[in-house]
C-alpha positions in Angstrom: -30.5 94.6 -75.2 -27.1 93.2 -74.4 -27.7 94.0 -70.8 -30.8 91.8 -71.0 -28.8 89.4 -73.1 -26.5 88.5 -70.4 -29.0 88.7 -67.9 -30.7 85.8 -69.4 -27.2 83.7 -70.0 -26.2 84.7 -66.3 -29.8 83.1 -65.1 -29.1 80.0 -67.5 -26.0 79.5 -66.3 -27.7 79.3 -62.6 -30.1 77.2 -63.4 -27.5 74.5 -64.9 -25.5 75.0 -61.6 -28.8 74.1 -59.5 -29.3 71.5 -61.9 -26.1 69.8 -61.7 -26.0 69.7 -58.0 -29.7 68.2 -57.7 -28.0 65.5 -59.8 -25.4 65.3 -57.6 -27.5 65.1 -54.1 -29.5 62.4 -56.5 -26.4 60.4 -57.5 -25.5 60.4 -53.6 -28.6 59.4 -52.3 -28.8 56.3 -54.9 -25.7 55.5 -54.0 -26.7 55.7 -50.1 -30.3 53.4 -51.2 -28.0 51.2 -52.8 -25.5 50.6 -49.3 -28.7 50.2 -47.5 -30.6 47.6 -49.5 -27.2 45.6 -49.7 -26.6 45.6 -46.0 -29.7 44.3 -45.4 -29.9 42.0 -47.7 -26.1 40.7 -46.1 -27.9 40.5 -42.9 -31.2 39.0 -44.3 -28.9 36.2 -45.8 -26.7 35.7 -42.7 -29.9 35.4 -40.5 -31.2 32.6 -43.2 -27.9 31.0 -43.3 -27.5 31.1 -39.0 -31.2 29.6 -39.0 -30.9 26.6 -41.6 -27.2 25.6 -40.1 -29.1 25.9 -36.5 -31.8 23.8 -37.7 -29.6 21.0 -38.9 -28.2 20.8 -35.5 -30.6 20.8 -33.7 -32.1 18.0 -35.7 -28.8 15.7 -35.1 -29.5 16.7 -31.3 -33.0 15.2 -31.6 -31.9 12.1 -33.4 -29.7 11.2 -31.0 -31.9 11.4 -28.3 -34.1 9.3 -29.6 -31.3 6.4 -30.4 -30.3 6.6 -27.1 -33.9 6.3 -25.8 -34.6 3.3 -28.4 -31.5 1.1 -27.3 -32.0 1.8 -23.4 -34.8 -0.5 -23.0 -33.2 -3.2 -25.2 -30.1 -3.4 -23.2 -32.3 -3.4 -20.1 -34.6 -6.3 -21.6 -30.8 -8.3 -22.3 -29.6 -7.8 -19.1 -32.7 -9.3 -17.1 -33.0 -12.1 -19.7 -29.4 -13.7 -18.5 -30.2 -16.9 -16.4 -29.1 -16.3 -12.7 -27.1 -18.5 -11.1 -29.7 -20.3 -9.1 -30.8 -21.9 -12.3 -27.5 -22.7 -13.9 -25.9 -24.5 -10.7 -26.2 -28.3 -10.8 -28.4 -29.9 -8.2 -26.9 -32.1 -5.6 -29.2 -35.0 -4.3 -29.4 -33.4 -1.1 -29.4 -29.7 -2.1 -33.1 -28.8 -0.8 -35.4 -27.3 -3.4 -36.7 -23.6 -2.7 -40.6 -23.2 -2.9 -41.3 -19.7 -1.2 -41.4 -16.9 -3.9 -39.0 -14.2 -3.5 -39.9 -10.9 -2.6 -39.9 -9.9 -5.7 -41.7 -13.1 -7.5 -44.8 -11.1 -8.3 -43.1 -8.1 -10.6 -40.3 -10.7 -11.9 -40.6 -12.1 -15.5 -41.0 -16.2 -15.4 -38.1 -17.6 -14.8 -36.5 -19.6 -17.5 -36.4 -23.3 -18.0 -33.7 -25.3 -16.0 -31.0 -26.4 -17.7 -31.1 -29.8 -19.5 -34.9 -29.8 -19.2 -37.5 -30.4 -22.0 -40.2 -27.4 -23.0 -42.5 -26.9 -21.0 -45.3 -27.2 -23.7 -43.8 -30.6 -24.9 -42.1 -29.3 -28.7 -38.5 -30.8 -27.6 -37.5 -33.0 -29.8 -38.3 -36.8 -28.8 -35.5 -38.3 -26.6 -35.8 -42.0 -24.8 -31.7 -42.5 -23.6 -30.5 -40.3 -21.9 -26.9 -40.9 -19.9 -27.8 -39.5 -16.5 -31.2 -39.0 -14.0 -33.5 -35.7 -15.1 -32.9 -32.4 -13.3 -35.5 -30.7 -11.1 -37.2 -29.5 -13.9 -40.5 -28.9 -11.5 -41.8 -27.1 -8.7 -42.3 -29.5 -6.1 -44.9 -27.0 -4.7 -46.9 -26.6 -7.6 -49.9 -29.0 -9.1 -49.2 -31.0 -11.9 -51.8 -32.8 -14.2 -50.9 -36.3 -16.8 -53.2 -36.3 -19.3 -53.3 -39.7 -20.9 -54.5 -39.6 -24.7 -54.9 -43.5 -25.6 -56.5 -45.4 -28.6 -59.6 -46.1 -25.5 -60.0 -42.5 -24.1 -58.4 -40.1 -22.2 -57.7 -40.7 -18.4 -56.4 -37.8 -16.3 -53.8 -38.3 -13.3 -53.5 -35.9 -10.3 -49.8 -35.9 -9.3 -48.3 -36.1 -6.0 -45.5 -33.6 -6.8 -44.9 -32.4 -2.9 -45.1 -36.1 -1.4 -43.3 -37.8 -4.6 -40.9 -34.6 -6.3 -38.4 -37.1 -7.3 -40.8 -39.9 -8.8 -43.2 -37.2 -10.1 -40.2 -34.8 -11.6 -39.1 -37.9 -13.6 -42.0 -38.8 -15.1 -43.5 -35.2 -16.0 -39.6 -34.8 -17.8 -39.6 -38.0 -19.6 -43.2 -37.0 -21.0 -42.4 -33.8 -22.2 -39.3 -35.4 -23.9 -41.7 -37.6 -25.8 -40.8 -40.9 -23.6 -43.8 -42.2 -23.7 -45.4 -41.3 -26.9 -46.7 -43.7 -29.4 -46.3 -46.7 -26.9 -48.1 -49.9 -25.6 -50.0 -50.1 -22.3 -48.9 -53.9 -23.4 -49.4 -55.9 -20.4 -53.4 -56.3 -18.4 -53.2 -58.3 -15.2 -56.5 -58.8 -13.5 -55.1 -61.2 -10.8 -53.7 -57.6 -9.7 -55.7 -55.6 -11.6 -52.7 -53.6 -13.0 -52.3 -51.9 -16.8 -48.6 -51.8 -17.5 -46.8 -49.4 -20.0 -43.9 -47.2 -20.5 -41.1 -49.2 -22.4 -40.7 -47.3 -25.7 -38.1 -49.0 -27.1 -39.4 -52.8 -26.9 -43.0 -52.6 -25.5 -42.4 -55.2 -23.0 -41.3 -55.6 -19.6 -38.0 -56.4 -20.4 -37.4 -52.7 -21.5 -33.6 -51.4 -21.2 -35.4 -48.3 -20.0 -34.5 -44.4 -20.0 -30.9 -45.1 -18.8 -30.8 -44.7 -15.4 -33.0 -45.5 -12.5 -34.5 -42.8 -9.8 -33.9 -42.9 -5.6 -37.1 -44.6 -4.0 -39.5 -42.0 -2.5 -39.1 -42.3 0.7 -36.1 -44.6 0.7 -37.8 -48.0 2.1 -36.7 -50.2 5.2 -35.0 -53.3 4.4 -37.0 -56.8 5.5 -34.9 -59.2 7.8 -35.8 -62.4 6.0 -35.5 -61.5 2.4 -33.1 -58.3 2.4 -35.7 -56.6 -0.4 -37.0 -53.4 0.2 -40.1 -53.1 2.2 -42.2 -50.0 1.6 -45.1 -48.1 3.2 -47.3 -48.0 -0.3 -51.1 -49.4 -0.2 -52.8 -49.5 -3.4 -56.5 -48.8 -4.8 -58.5 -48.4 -7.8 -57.0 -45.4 -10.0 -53.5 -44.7 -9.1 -50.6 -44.3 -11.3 -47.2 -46.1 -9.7 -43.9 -46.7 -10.7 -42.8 -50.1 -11.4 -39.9 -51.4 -10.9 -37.3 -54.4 -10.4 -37.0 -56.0 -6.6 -33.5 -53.9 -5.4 -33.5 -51.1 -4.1 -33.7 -47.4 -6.2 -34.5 -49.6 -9.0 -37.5 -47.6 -10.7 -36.8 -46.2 -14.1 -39.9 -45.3 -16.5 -42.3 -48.3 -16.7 -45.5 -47.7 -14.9 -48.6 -49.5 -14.4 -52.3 -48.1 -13.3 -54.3 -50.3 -10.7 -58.0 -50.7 -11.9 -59.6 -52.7 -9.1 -59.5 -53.9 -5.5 -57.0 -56.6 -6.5 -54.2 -54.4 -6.5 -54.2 -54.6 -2.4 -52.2 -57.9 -2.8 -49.3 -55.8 -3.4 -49.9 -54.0 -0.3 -47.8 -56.1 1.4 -44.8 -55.3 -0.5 -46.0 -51.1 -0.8 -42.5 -50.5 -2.3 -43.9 -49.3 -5.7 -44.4 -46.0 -5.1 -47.8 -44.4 -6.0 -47.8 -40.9 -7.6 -50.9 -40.2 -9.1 -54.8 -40.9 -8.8 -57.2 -40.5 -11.5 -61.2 -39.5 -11.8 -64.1 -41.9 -12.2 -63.9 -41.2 -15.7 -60.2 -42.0 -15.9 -61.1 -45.0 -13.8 -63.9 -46.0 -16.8 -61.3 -46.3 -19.1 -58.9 -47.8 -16.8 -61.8 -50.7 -16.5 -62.1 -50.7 -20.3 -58.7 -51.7 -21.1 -58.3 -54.0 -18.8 -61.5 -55.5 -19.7 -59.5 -56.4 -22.9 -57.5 -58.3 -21.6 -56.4 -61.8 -23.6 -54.5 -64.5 -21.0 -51.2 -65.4 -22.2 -47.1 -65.2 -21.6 -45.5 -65.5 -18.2 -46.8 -61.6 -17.0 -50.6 -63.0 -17.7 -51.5 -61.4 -20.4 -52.3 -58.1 -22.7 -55.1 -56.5 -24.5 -56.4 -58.5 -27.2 -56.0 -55.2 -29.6 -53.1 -53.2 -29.1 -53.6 -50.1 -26.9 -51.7 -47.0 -27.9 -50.6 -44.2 -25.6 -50.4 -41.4 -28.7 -48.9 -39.1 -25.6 -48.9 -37.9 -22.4 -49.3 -33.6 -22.2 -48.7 -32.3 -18.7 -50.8 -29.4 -17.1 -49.9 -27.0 -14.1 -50.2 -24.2 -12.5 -46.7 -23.4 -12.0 -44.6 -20.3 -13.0 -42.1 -21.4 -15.9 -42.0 -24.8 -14.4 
């Protein structure tokens, strides 16, 4: 029995040795799991930190990339927009004004305005003094258009801008400064058959006028007996002309349109120099107003209603001009 006894305590014994060392191998491998699930959760974790910090930068990369592509074209547009010096340089009187394009003309952006001149689309503010002549503020090879709108109707005037540029330059400038808005066409002479206008500060003749006075176009021949000018001008029904005093380069801003065969008298003097011709319709009116016309005063005479230029808009064809 004893034997058998200590049989069964040797076996127990065994078994708790077995026992003990499955817990060990357990405890081990636990402990092995444990290393294992930490390192890769380390590495997990670095590989989601390494991907949100390389995100981020990449991010800045892209947003400064697009800056760069958003203020290119801007500084681009700035630098083309500065006025070259072609258009900055005062003109001389006997500097000779450029009409052929440039090679590039048909990809360049329109030029800008000339210095000291009006809009183009007449929104200056109105000026009538001014202390010197106009610049070139036209294209001499370009087609201009004066549209008259009066209290009688509307009469349209072809310029002569390549035969006239001076004459023609000064008048399209002094309308788009507002020169002859709101005045009179205040004198009718049908001995002539001449409208007069283009004095905004008096409405008369006797006009102090824009300031200054223009070169005659071409400059005129001088007669023997008299010393005046003598000029090559003939005049018709229709045309727009500069009038002016008897001396020479004496033509400011008054004008007058001829309305009838009359106007040939002054054919022998052809010093005021013609720059426009109207339509048939612009003609009608023409005949209108001076079919108003009320004898009186030592110039013959004026409407017998007042007849109101409300403005004068300019139309051409040219580029920025």
């Amino acid at each position: 029995m004893a034997s058998e006894k200590r049989q069964r305590q040797r076996e127990n014994r065994m078994r708790a040795i077995a026992e003990a060392e499955r817990a060990k191998k357990r405890s081990a491998t636990g402990r092995t799991v444990l290393r294992v699930v930490f390192v890769v959760a380390a590495v997990l974790i670095a590989l989601w930190l390494w991907s949100v910090f390389s995100g981020d930068d990449a991010a800045d990369s892209d947003s400064e990339i697009d800056e760069i592509d958003v203020e290119a074209p801007e500084a681009a547009a700035f630098e083309t927009a500065e006025p070259s010096a072609d258009t900055t340089s005062p003109r001389t009187d006997d500097e000779p004004v450029s009409t052929s394009p440039s090679a590039d003309a048909a990809d360049a952006v329109p030029s800008e305005i000339p210095e000291g001149c009006p809009a183009l689309d007449g929104t200056s503010e109105r000026v009538i003094d001014f202390d010197t002549r106009q610049p070139m503020c036209i294209d001499p090879a370009a087609s201009y258009t004066a549209v008259f709108d009066t209290s009688e109707g509307e009469m349209r005037f072809e310029l002569t801008a390549e035969a006239t540029p001076e004459t023609v330059n000064n008048f399209v400038t002094l309308a788009r400064w507002g020169y002859y808005d709101e005045t009179l066409l205040f004198r009718t002479d049908p001995s002539i058959h001449i409208i007069q206008g283009g004095s905004p500060h008096t409405n008369t003749a006797s006009d102090p006028g824009p300031g200054y006075t223009i070169p005659d176009e071409p400059q005129f021949e001088v007669d023997p007996n008299t010393a005046n000018p003598i000029g090559p001008y003939r005049y018709r029904p229709g045309q727009l002309v500069m009038a002016r005093a008897a001396g020479f380069n004496s033509a400011g801003a008054q004008f007058f349109i001829t309305t009838g065969t009359n106007a040939a008298l002054l054919d022998s003097q052809g010093t005021y120099v013609v720059f426009g011709q109207t339509d048939d319709a612009g003609l009608t009116v023409a005949e209108a107003i001076i079919g108003l016309h009320e004898p009186g005063g030592s110039l013959g005479g004026a409407p017998s209603r007042p007849v109101t230029v409300h403005s004068v808009t300019i139309e051409t064809d040219a580029l920025g001009r």
